[in-house]
C-alpha positions as CSV (number, residue, x, y, z in Angstrom):
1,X,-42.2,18.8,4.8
2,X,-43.5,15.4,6.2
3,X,-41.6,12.4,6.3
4,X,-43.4,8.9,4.9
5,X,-44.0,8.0,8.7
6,X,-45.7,11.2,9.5
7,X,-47.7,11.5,6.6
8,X,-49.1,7.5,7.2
9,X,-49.8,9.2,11.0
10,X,-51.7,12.3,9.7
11,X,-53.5,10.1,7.2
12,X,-54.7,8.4,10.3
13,X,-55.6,10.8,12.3
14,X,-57.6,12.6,9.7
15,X,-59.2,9.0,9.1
16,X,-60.1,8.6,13.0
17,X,-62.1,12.1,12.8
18,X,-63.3,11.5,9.6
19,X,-64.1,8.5,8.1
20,X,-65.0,6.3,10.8
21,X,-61.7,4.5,11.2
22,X,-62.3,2.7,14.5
23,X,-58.9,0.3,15.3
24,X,-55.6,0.5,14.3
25,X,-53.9,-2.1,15.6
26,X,-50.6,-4.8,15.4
27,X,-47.5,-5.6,17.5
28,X,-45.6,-2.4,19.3
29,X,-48.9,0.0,17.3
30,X,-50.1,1.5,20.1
31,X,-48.7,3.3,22.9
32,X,-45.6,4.0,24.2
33,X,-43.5,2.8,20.7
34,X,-46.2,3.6,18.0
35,X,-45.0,1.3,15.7
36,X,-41.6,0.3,15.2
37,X,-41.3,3.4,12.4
38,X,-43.6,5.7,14.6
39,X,-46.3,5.8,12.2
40,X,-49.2,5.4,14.9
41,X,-47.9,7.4,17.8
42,X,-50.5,9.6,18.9
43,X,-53.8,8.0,17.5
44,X,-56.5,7.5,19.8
45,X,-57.8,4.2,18.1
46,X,-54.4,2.4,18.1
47,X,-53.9,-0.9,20.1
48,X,-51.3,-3.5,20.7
49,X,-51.8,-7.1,19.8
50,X,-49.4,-9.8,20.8
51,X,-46.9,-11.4,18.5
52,X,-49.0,-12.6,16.4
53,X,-49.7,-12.2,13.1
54,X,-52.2,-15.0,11.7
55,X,-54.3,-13.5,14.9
56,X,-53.5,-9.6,13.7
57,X,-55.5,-10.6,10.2
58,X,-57.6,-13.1,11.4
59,X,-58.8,-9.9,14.0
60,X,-59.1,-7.6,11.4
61,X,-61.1,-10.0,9.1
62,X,-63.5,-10.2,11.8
63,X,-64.2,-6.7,12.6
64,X,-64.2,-5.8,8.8
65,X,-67.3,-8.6,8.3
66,X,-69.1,-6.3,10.8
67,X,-68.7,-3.7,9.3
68,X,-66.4,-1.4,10.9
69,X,-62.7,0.2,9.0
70,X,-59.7,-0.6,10.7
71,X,-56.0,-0.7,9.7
72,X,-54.4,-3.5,10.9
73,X,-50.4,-3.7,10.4
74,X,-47.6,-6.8,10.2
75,X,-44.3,-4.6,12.1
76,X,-42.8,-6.0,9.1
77,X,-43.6,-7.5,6.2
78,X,-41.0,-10.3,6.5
79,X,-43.5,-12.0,9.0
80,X,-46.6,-11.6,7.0
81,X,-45.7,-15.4,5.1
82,X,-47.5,-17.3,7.5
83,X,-50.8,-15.6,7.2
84,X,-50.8,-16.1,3.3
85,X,-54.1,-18.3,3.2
86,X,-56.0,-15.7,5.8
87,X,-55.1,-13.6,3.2
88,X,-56.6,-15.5,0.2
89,X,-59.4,-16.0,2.3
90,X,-59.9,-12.4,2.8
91,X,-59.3,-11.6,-0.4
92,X,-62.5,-14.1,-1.8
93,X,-64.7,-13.2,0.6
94,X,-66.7,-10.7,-1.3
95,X,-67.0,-13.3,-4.6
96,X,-67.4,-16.6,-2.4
97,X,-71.0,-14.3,-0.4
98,X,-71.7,-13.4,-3.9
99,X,-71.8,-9.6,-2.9
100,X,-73.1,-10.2,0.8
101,X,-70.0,-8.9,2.5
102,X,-67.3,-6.2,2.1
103,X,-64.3,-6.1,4.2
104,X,-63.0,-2.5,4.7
105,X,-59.8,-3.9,5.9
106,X,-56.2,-2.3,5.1
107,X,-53.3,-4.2,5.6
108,X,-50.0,-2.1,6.2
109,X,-46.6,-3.7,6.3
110,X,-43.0,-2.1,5.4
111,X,-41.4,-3.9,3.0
112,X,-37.7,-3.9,0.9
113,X,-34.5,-3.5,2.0
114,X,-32.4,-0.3,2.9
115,X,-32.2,-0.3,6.3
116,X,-29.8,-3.0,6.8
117,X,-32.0,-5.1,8.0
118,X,-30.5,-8.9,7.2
119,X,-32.2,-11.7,6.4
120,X,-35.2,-11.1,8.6
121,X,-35.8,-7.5,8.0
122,X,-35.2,-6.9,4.3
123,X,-37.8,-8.6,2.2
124,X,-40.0,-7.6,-0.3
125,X,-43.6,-8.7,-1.1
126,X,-45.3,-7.0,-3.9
127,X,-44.9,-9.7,-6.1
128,X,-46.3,-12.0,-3.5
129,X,-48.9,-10.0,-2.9
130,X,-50.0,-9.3,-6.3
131,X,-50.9,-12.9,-7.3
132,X,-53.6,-13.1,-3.8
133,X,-56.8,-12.1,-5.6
134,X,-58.9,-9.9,-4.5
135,X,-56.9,-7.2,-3.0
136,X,-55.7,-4.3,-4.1
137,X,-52.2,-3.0,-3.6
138,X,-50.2,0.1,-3.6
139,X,-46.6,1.3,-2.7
140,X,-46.0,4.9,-2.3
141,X,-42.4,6.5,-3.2
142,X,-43.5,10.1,-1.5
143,X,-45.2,11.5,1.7
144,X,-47.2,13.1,0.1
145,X,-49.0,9.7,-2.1
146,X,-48.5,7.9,1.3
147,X,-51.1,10.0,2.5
148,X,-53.6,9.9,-0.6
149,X,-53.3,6.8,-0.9
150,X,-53.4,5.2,2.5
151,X,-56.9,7.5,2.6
152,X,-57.9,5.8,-0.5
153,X,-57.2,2.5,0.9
154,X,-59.4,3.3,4.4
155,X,-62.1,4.2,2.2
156,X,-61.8,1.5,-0.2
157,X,-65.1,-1.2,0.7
158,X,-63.1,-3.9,0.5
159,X,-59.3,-5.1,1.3
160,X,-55.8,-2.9,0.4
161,X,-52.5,-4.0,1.1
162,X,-50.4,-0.4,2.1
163,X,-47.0,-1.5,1.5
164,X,-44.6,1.1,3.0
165,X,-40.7,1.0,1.8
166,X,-38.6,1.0,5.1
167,X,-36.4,2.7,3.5
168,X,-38.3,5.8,2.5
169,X,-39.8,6.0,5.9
170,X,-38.0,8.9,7.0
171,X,-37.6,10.6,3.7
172,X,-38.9,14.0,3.4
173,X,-41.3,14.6,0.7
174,X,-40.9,18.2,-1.6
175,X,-44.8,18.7,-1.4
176,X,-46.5,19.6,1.5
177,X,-49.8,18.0,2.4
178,X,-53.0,19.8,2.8
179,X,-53.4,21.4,6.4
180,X,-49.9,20.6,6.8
181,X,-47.5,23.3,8.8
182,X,-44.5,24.9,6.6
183,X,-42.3,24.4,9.2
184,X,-41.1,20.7,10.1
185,X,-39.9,21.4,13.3
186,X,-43.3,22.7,14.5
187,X,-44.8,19.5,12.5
188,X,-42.5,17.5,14.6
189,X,-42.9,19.2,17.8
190,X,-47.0,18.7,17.4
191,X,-47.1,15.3,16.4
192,X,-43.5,13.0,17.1
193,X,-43.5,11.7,20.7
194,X,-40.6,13.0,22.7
195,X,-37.8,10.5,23.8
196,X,-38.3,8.7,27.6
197,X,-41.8,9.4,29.3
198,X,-44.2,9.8,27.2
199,X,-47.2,9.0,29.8
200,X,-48.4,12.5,30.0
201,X,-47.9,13.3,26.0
202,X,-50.7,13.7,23.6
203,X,-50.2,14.8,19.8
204,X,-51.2,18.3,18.8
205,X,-52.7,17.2,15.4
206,X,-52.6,19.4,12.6
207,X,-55.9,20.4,10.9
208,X,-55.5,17.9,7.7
209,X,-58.2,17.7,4.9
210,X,-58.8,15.4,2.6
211,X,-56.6,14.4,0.1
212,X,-56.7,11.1,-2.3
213,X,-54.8,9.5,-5.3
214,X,-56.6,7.2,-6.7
215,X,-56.1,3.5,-6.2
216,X,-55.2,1.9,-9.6
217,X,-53.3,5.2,-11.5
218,X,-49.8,5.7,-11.7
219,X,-48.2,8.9,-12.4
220,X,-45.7,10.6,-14.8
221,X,-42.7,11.9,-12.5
222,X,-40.6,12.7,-15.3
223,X,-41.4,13.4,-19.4
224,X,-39.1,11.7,-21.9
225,X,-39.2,10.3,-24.9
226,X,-36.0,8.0,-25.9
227,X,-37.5,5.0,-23.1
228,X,-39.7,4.4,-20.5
229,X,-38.8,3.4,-16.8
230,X,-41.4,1.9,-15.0
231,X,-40.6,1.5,-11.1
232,X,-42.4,2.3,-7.4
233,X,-41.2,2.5,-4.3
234,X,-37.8,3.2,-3.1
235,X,-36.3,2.7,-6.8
236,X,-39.0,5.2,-8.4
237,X,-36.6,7.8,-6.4
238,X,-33.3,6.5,-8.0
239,X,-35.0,6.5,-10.9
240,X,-36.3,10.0,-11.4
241,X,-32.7,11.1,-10.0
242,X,-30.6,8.9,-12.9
243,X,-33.5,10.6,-15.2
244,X,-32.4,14.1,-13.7
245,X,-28.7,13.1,-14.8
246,X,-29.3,11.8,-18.2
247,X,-30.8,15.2,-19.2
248,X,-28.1,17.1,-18.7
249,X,-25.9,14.6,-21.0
250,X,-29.0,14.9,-23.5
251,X,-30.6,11.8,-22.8
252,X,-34.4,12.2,-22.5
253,X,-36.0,9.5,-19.9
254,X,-39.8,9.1,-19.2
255,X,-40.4,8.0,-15.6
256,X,-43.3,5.8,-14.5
257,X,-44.4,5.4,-10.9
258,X,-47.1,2.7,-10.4
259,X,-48.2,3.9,-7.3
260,X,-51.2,1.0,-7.6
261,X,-49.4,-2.9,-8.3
262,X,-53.1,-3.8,-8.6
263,X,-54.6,-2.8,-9.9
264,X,-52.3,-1.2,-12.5
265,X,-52.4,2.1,-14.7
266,X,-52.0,-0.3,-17.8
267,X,-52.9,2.6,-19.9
268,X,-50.3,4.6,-19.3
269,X,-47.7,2.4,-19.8
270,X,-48.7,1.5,-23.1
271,X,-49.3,4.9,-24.1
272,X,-45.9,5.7,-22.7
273,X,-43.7,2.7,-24.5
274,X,-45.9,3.1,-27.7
275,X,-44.3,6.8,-27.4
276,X,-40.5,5.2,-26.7
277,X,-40.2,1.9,-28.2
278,X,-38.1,1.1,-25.1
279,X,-39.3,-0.2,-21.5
280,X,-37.1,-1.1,-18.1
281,X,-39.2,-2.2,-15.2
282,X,-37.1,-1.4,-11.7
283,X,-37.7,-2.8,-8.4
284,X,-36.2,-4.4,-5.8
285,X,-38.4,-8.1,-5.1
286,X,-36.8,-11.3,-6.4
287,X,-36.2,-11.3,-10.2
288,X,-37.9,-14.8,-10.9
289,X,-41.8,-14.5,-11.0
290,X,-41.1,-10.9,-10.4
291,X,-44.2,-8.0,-11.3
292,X,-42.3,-7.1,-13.2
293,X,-41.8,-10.1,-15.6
294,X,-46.0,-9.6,-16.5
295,X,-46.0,-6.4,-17.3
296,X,-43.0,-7.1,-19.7
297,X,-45.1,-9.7,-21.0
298,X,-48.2,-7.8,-21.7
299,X,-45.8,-5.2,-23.1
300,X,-44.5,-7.6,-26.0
301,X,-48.2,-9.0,-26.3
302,X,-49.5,-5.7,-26.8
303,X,-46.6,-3.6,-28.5
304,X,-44.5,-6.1,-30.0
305,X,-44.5,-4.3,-33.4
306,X,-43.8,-0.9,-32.1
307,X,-40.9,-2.0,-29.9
308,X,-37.3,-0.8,-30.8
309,X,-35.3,-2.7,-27.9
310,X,-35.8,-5.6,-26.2
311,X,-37.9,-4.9,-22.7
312,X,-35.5,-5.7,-19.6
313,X,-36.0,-6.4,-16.2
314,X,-34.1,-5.2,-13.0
315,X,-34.8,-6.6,-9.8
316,X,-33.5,-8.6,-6.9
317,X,-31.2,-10.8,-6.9
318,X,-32.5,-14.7,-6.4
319,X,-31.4,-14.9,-3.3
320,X,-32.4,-16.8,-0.3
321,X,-31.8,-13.7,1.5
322,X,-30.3,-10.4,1.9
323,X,-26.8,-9.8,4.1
324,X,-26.0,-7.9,7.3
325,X,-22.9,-6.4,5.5
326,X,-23.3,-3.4,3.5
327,X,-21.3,-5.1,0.2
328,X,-24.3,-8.0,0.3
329,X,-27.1,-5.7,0.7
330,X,-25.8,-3.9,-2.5
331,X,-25.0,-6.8,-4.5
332,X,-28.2,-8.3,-3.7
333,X,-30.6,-5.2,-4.6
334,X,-30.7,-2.9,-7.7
335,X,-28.5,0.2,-7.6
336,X,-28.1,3.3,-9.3
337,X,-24.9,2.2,-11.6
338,X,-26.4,-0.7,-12.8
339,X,-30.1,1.1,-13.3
340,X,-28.2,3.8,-15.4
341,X,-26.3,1.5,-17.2
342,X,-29.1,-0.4,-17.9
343,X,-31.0,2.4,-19.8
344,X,-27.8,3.6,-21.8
345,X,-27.9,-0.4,-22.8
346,X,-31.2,-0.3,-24.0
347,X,-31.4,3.2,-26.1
348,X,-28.2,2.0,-27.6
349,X,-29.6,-1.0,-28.9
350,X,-29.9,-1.2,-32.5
351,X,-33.5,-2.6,-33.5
């Protein structure tokens, strides 16, 4: 099975033959690193920029107005703060031409903690990005959605933020994608670039086809029906295993994974909590003006009077940052205790 990075790689690939994906480009993307993840090694349309990131969008923004796809990515998403108006601009263009022009521009960045990263290498931005209007944006939790989705994004007219959790990036998914081998070593053989000289390598690409989840619908991971956990990303993982756990104790969890944080499968969450009465949102971006916090509030707009427990929240901590040291890294982000706990809090509560 794929990991996340090879799956974004064949997504790419397939997009270079098929859809008319012309540059894919940011700091370290092309050759010899292909990317700092290794999810562009291979591609023949991949080129490195310098370090520069207001020029990485402001260069996709201009090859999107004439018309042509390309993936641009920010090596990390930590970085991408200082392009935030290019972004808004981007994101208004369509509306401010009145229709005139599209920009078929996807935007991918890795974002969250999990890797250890520190201060500079651990933020999040889906809350960030969700309030620049105009974009879409998605998160994938498996391989196998990277892929659909990151195709979705390619073909999507105008712009898509791909955010990719760093920490899922080398997590294997349990479904394979179409056209891909059985066997991970051969996958890895064809396509990851051996270590030292790679001057004479090329990828052996698989034959992929096409494959898409649709930008804007989440999906049911697991069925429950004491309360509803809504995450994506990194968390939707812990989330469908503390799920696994409770049913064995008799504890019936429905998980949620947005997929899409804009826009948002509103329908199924509120078919899901009107099923429950109970609702915790999971992720791992700073707790004040969280996502999260708006879809709790459309939740008690919407279903006050079918509510059983209060909704609840768990996210970063507010935090300037995130620590080198293990302990702070922990204490700073959402873990399974506290997620678990949380859940056994809410069902418990007496309405």
């Amino acid at each position: 099975m794929a990991n996340m990075a090879q799956a974004i790689r064949l997504a790419l690939n397939y997009s270079e033959k098929n859809l008319q994906l012309k540059d894919v480009f940011g700091q370290d993307v092309g050759a010899p690193l292909g990317g700092v993840f290794t999810a562009t090694q291979g591609l023949k349309t991949s080129w490195n920029t310098p370090l520069d990131e207001r020029g990485i969008i402001s260069m996709a923004m201009g090859i999107a107005m004439a018309g042509d796809r390309c993936v641009a990515e920010i090596q990390f998403c930590d970085y991408i703060f200082n392009t935030i108006d290019l972004l808004k601009i981007a994101g208004n263009t369509l509306w401010c031409t009145n229709g005139q022009y599209n920009l078929p521009m996807t935007v991918m960045t890795p974002v969250g903690a999990g890797i250890r990263g520190s201060v500079y290498h651990s933020h999040s931005f889906d809350s960030w990005a969700s309030r620049i209007q105009g974009w879409k944006v998605v998160m994938p939790s498996t391989p196998l959605d990277a892929y659909g989705l990151l195709l979705s994004a390619i073909k999507d007219p105008n712009p898509v933020l791909f955010l990719k959790p760093k920490a899922l990036m080398r997590v294997r998914g349990d479904e394979l994608i179409p056209g891909e081998p059985s066997d991970e070593k051969e996958l890895k053989m064809r396509i990851d670039a051996p270590i030292g000289d790679r001057s004479k390598w090329k990828a052996d690409w698989p034959q992929t086809t096409e494959y898409l989840v649709e930008i804007g619908k989440g999906k049911i991971t697991r069925q429950g029906e004491q309360i509803t956990v809504v995450s994506w990303g990194r968390h939707l993982l812990l989330a469908n295993e503390i799920a696994d756990e409770l049913k064995a104790d008799g504890v019936s969890v429905e998980v949620i994974d947005l997929r899409s944080i804009y826009p948002y499968d509103w329908d199924m969450i509120k078919t899901s909590v009107a099923k429950t009465g109970r609702v915790l949102i999971v992720n791992e971006d700073t707790e004040v003006t969280n996502f999260g916090e708006h879809l709790i509030y459309r939740v008690v707009q919407e279903l006050f009077y079918q509510l059983l427990a209060r909704p609840r929240l768990i996210a970063g901590k507010n935090v300037p940052g995130i620590g080198l040291h293990p302990n702070l890294e922990d204490a700073t982000v959402p873990q399974k205790a506290e997620i678990k706990s949380a859940i056994l809090e809410i069902i418990e509560e007496v309405p």
